[in-house]
PQR file of N, CA, C, O and H, with PARSE charges and radii, in Angstrom:
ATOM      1  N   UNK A   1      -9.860  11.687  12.231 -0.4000 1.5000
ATOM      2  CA  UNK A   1      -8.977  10.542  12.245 -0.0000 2.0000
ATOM      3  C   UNK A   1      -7.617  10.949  12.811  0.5500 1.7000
ATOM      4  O   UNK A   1      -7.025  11.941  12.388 -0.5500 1.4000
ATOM      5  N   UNK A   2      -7.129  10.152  13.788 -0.4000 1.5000
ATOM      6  CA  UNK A   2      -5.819  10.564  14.017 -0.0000 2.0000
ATOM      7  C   UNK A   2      -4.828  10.833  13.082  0.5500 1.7000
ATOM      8  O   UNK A   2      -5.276  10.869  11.936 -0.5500 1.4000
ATOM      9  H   UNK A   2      -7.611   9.346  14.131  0.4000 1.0000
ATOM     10  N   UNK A   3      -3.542  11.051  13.185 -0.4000 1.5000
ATOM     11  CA  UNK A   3      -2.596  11.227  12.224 -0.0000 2.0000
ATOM     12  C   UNK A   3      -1.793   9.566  12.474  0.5500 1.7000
ATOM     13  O   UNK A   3      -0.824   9.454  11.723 -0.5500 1.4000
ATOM     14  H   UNK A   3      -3.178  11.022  14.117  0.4000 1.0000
ATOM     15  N   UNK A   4      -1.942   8.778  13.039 -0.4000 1.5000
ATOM     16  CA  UNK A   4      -1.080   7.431  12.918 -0.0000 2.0000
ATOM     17  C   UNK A   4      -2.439   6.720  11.409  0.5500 1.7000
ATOM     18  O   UNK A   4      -2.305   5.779  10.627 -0.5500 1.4000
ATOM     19  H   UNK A   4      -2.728   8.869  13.650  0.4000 1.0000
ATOM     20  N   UNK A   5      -3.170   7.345  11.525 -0.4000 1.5000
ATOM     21  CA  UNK A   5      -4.118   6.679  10.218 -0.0000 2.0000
ATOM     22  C   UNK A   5      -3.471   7.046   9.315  0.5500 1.7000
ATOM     23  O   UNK A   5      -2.527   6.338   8.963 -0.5500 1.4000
ATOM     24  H   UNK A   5      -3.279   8.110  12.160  0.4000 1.0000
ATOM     25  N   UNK A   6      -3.697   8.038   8.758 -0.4000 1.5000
ATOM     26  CA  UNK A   6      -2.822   9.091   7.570 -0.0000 2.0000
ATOM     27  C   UNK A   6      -1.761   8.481   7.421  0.5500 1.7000
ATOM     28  O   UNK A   6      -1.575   7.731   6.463 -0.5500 1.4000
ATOM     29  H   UNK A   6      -4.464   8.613   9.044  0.4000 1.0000
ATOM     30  N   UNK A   7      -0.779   8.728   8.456 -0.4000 1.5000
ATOM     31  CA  UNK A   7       0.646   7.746   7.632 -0.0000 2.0000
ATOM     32  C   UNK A   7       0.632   6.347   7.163  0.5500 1.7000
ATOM     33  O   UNK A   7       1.330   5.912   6.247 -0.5500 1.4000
ATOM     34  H   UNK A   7      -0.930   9.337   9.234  0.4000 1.0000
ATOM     35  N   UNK A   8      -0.619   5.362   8.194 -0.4000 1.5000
ATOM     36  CA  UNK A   8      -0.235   3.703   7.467 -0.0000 2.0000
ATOM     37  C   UNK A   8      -0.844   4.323   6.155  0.5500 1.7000
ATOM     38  O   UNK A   8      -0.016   4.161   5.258 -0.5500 1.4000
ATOM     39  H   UNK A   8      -1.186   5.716   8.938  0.4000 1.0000
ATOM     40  N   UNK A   9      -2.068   5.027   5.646 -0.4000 1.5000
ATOM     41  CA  UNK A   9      -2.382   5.004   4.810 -0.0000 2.0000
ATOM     42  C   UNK A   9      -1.501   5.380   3.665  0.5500 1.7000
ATOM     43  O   UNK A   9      -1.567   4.766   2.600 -0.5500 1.4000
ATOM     44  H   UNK A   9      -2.741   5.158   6.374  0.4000 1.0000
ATOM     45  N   UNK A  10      -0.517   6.566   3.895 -0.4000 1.5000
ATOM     46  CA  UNK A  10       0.346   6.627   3.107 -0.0000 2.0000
ATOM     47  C   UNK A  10       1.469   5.963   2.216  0.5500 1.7000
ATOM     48  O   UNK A  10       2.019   6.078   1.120 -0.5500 1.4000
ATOM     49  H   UNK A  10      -0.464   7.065   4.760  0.4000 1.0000
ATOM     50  N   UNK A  11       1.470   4.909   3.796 -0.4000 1.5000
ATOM     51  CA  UNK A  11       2.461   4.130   3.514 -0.0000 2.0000
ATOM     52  C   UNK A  11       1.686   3.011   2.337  0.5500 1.7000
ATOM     53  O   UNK A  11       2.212   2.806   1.243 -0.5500 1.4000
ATOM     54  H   UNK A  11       1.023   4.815   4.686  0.4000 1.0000
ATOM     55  N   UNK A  12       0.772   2.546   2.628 -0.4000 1.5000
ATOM     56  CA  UNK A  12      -0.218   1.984   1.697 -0.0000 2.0000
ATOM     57  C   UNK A  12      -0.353   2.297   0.164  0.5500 1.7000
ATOM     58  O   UNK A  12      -0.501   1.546  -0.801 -0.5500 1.4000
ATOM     59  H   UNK A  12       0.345   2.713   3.517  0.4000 1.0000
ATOM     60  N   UNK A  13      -0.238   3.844   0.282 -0.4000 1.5000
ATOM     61  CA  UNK A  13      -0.339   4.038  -1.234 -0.0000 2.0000
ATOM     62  C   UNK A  13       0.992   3.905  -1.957  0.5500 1.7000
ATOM     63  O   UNK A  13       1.160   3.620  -3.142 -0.5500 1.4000
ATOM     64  H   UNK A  13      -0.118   4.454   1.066  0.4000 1.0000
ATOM     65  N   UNK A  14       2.119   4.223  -0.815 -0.4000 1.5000
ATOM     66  CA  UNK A  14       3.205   3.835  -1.568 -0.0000 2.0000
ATOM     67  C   UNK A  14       3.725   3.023  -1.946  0.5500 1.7000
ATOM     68  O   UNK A  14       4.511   3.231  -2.870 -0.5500 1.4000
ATOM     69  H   UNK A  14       1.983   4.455   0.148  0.4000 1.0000
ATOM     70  N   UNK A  15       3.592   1.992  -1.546 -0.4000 1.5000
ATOM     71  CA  UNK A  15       3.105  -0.002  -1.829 -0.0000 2.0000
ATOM     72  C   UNK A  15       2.130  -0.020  -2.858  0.5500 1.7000
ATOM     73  O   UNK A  15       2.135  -1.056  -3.523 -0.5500 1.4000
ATOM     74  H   UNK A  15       2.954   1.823  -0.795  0.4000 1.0000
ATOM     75  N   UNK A  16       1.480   0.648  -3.104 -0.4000 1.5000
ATOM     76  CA  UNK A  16       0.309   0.766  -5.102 -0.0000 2.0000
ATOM     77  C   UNK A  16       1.356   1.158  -5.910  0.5500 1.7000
ATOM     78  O   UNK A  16       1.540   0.510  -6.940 -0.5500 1.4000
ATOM     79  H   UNK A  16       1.475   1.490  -2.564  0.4000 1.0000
ATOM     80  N   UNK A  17       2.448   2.562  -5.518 -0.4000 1.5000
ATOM     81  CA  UNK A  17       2.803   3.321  -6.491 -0.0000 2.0000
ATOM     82  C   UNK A  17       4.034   2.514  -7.154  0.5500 1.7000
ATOM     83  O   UNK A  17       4.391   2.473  -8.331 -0.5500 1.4000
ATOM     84  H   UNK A  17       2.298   3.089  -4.682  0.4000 1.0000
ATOM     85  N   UNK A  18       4.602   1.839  -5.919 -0.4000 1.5000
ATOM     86  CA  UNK A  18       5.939   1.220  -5.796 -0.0000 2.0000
ATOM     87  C   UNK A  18       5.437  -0.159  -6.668  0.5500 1.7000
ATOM     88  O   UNK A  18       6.396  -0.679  -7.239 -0.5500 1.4000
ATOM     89  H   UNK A  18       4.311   1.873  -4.963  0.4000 1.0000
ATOM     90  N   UNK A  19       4.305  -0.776  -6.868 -0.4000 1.5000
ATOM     91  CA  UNK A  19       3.939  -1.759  -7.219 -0.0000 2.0000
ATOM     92  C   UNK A  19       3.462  -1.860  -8.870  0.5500 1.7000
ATOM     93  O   UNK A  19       3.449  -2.774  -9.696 -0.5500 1.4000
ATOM     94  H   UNK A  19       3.526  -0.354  -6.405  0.4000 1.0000
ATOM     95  N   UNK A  20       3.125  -0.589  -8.883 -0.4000 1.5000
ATOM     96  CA  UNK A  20       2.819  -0.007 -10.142 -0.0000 2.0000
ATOM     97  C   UNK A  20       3.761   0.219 -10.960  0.5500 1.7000
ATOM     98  O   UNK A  20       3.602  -0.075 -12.145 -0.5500 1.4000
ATOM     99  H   UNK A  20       3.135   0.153  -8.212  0.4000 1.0000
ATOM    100  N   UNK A  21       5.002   0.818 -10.486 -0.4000 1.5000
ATOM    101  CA  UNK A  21       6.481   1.116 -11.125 -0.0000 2.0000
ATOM    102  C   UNK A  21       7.261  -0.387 -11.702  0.5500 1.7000
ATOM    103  O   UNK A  21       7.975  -0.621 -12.677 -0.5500 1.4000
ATOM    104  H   UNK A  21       5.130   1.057  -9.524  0.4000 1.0000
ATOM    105  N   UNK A  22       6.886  -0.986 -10.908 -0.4000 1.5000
ATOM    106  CA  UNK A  22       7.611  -2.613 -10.899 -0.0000 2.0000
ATOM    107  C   UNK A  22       6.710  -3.455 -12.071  0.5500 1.7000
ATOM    108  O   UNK A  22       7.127  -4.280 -12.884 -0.5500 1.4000
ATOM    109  H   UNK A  22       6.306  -0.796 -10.116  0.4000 1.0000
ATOM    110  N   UNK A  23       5.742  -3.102 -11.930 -0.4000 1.5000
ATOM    111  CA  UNK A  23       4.375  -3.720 -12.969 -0.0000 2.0000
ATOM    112  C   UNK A  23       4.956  -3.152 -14.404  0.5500 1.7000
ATOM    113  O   UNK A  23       4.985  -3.697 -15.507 -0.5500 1.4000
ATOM    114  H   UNK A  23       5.403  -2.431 -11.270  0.4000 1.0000
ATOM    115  N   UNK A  24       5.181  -2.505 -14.192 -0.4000 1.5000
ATOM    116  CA  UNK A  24       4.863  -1.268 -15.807 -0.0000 2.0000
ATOM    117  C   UNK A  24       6.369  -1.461 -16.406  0.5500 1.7000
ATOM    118  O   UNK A  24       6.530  -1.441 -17.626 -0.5500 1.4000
ATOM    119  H   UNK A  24       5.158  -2.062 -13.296  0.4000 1.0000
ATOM    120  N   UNK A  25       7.650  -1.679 -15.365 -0.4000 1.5000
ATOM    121  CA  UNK A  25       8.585  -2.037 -15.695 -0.0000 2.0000
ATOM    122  C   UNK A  25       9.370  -3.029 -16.206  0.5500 1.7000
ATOM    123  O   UNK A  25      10.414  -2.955 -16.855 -0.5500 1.4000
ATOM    124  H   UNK A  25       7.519  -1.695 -14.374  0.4000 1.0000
ATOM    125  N   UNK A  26       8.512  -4.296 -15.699 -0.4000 1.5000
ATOM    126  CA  UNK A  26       8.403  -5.529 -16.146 -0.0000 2.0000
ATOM    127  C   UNK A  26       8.418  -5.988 -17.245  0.5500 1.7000
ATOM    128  O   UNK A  26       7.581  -5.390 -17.921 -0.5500 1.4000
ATOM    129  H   UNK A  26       7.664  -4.356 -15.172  0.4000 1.0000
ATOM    130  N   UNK A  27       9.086  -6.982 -17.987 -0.4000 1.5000
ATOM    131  CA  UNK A  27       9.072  -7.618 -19.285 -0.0000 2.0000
ATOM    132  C   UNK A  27       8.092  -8.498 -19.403  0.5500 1.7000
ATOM    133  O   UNK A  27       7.328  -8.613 -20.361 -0.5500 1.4000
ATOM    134  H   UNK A  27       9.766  -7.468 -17.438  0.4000 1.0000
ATOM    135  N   UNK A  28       8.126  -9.500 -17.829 -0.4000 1.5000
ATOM    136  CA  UNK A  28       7.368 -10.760 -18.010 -0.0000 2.0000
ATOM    137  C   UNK A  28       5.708 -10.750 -17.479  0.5500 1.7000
ATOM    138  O   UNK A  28       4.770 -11.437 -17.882 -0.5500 1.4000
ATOM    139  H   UNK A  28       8.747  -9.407 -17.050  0.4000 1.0000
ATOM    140  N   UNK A  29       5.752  -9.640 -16.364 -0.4000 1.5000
ATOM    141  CA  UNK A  29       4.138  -9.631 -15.953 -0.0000 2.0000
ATOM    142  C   UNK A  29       3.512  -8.121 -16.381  0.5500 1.7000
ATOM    143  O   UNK A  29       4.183  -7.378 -17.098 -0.5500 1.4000
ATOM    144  H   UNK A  29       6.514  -9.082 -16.036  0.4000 1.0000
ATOM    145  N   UNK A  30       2.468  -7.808 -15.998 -0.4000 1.5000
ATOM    146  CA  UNK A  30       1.132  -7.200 -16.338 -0.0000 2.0000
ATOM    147  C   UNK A  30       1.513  -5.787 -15.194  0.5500 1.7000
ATOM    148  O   UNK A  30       1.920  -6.053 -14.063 -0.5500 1.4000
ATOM    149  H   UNK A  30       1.923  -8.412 -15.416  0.4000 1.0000
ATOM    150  N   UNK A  31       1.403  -4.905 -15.458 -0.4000 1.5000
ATOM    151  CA  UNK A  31       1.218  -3.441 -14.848 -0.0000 2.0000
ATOM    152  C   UNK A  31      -0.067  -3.762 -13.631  0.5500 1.7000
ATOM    153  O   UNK A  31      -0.217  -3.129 -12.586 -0.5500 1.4000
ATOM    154  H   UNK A  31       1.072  -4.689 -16.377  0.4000 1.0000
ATOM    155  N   UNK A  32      -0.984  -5.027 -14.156 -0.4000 1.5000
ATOM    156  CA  UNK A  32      -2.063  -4.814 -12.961 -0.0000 2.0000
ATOM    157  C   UNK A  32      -1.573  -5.596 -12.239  0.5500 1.7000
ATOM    158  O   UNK A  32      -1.895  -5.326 -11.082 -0.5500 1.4000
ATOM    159  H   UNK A  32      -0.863  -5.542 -15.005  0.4000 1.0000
ATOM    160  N   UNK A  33      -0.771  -6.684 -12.320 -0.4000 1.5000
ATOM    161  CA  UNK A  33      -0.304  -7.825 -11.649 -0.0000 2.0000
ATOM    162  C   UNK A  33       0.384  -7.159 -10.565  0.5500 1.7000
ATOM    163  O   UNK A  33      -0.026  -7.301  -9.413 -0.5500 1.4000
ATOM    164  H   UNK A  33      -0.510  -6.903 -13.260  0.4000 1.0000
ATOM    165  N   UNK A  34       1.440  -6.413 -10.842 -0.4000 1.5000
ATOM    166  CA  UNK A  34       1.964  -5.253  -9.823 -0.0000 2.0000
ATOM    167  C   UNK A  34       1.189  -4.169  -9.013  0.5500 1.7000
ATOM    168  O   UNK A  34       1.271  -3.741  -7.861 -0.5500 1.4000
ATOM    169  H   UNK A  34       1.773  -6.297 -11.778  0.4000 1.0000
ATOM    170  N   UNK A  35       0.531  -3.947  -9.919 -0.4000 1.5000
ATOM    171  CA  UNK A  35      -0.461  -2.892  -8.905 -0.0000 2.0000
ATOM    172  C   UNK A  35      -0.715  -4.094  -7.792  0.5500 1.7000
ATOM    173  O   UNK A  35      -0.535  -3.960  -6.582 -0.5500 1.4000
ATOM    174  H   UNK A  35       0.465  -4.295 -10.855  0.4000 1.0000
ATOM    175  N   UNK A  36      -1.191  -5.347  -8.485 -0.4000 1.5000
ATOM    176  CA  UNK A  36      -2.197  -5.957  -6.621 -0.0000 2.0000
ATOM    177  C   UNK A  36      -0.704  -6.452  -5.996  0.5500 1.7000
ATOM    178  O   UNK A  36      -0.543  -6.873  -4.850 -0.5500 1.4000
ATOM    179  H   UNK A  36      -1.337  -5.456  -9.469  0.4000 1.0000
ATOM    180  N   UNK A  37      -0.118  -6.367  -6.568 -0.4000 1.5000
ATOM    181  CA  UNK A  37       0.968  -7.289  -5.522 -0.0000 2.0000
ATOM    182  C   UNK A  37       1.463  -5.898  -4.455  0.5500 1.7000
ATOM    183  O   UNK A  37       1.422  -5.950  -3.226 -0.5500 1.4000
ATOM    184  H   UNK A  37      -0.249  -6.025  -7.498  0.4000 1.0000
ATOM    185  N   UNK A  38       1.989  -4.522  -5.381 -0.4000 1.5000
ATOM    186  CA  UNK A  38       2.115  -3.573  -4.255 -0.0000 2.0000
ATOM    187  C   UNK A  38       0.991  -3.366  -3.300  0.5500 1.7000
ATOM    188  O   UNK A  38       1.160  -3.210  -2.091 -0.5500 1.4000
ATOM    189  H   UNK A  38       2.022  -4.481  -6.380  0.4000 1.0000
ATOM    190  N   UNK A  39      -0.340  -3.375  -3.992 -0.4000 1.5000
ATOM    191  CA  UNK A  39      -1.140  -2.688  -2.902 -0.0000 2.0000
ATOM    192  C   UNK A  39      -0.959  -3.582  -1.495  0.5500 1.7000
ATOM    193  O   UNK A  39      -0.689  -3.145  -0.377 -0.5500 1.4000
ATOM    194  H   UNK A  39      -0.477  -3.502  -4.974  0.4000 1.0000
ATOM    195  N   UNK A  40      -1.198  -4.993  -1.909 -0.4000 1.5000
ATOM    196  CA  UNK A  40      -1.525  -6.215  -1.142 -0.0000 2.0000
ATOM    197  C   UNK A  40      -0.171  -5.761  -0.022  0.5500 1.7000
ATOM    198  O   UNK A  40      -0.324  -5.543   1.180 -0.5500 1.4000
ATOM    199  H   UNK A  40      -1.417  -5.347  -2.818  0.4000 1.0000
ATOM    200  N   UNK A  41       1.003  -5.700  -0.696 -0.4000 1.5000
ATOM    201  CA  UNK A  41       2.489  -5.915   0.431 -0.0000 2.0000
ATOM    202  C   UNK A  41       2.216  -4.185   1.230  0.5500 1.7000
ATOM    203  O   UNK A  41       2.578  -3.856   2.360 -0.5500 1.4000
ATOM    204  H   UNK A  41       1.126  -5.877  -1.672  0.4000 1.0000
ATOM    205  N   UNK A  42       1.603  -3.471   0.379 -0.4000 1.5000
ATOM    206  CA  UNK A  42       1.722  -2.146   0.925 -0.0000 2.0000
ATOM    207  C   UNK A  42       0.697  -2.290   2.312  0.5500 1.7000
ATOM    208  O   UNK A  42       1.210  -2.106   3.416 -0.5500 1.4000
ATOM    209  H   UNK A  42       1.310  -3.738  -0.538  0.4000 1.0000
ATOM    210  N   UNK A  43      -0.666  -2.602   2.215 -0.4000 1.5000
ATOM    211  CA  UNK A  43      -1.836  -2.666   2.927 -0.0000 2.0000
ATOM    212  C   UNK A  43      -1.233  -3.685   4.047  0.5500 1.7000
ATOM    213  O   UNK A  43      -1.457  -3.399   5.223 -0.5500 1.4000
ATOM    214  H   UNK A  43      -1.082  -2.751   1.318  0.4000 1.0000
ATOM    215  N   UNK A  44      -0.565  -4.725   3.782 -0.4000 1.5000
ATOM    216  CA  UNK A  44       0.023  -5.698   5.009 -0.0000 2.0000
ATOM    217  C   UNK A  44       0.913  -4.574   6.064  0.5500 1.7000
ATOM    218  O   UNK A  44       0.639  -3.987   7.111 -0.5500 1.4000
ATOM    219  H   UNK A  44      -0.383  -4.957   2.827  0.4000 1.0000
ATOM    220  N   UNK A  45       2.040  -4.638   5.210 -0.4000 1.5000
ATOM    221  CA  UNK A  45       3.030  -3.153   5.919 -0.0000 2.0000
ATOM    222  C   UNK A  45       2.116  -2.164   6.953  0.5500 1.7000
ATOM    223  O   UNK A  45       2.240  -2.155   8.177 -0.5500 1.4000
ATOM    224  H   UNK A  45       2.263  -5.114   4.360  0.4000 1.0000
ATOM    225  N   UNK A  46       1.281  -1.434   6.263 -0.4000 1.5000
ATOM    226  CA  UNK A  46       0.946  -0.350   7.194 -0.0000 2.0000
ATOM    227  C   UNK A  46      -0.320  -0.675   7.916  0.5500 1.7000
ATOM    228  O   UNK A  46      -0.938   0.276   8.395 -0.5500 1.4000
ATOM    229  H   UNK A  46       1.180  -1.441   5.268  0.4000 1.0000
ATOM    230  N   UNK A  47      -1.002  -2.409   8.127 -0.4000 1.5000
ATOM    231  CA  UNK A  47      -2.406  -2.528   8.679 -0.0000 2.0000
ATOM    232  C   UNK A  47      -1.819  -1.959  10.285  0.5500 1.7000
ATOM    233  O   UNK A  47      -2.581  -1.214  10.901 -0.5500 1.4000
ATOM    234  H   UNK A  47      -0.501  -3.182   7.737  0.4000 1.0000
ATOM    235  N   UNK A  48      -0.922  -2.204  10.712 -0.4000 1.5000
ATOM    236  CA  UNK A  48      -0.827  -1.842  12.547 -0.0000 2.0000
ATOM    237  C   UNK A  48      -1.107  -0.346  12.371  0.5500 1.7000
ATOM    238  O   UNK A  48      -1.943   0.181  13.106 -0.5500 1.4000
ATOM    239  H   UNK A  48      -0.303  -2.810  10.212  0.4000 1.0000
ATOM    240  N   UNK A  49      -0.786   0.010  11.911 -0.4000 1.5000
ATOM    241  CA  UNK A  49      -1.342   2.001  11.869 -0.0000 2.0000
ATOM    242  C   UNK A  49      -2.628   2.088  11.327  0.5500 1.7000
ATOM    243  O   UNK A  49      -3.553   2.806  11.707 -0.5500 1.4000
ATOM    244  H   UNK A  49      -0.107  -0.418  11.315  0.4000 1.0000
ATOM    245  N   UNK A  50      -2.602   1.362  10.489 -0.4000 1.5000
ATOM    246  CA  UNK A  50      -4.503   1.408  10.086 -0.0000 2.0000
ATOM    247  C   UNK A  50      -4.790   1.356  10.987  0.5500 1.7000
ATOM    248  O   UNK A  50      -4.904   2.361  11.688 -0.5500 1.4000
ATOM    249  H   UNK A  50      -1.851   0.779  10.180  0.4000 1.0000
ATOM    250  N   UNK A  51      -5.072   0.031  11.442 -0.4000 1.5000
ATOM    251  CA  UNK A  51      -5.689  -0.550  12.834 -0.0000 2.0000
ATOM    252  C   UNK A  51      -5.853   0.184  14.061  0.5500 1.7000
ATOM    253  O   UNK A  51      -6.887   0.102  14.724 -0.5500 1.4000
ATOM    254  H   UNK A  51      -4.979  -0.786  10.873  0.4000 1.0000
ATOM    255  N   UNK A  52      -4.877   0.893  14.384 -0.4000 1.5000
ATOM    256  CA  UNK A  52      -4.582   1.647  15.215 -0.0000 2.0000
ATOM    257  C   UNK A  52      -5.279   2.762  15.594  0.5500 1.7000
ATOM    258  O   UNK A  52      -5.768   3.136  16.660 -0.5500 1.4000
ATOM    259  H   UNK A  52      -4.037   0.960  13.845  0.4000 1.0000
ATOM    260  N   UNK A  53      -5.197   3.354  14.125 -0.4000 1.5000
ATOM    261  CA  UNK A  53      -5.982   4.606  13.578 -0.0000 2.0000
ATOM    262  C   UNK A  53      -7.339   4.694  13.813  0.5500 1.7000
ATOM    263  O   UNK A  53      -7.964   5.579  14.398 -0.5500 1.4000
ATOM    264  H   UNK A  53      -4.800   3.050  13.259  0.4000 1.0000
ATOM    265  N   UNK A  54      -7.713   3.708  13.307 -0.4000 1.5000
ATOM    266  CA  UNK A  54      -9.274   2.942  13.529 -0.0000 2.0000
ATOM    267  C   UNK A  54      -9.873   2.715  14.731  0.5500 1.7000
ATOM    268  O   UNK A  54     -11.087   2.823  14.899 -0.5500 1.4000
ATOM    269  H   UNK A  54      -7.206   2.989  12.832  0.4000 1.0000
ATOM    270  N   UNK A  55      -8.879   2.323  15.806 -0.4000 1.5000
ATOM    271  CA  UNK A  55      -9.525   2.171  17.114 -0.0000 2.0000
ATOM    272  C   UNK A  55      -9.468   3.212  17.681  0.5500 1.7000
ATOM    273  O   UNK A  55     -10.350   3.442  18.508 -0.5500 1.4000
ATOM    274  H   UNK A  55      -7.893   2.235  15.669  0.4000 1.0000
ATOM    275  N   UNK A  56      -8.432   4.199  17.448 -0.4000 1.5000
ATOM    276  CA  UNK A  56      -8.787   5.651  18.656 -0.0000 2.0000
ATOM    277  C   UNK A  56      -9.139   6.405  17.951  0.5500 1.7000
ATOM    278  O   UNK A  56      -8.429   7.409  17.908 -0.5500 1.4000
ATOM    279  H   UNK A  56      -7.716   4.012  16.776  0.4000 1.0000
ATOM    280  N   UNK A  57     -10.337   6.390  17.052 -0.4000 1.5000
ATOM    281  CA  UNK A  57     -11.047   7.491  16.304 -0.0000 2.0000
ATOM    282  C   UNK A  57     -12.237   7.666  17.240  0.5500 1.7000
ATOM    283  O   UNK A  57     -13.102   8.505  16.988 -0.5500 1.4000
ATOM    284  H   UNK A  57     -10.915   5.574  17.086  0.4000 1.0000
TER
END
């Protein structure tokens, strides 16, 4: 896999971790509620490097 994969992916997980922190920190919603909302904003963010990644493999 190229290395432009690796980074959207990174960036991806950091949109879970970042989403997870915000979840867990929260008064009013759910630790999982955050997990999908980071992954979801994280996975949007880095699909052009996914994508990318994906086609020149």
């Amino acid at each position: 896999m190229p290395d432009v994969f690796w980074i959207g992916l990174g960036i991806a997980a950091f949109g879970l971790l970042l989403g997870f922190f915000a979840g867990a920190r929260s008064r009013d919603t759910r630790t999982l509620t955050g997990v999908a909302i980071g992954a979801y904003l994280g996975v949007m963010a880095a699909f052009p490097l996914l994508a990318i990644g994906l086609a020149t493999s």
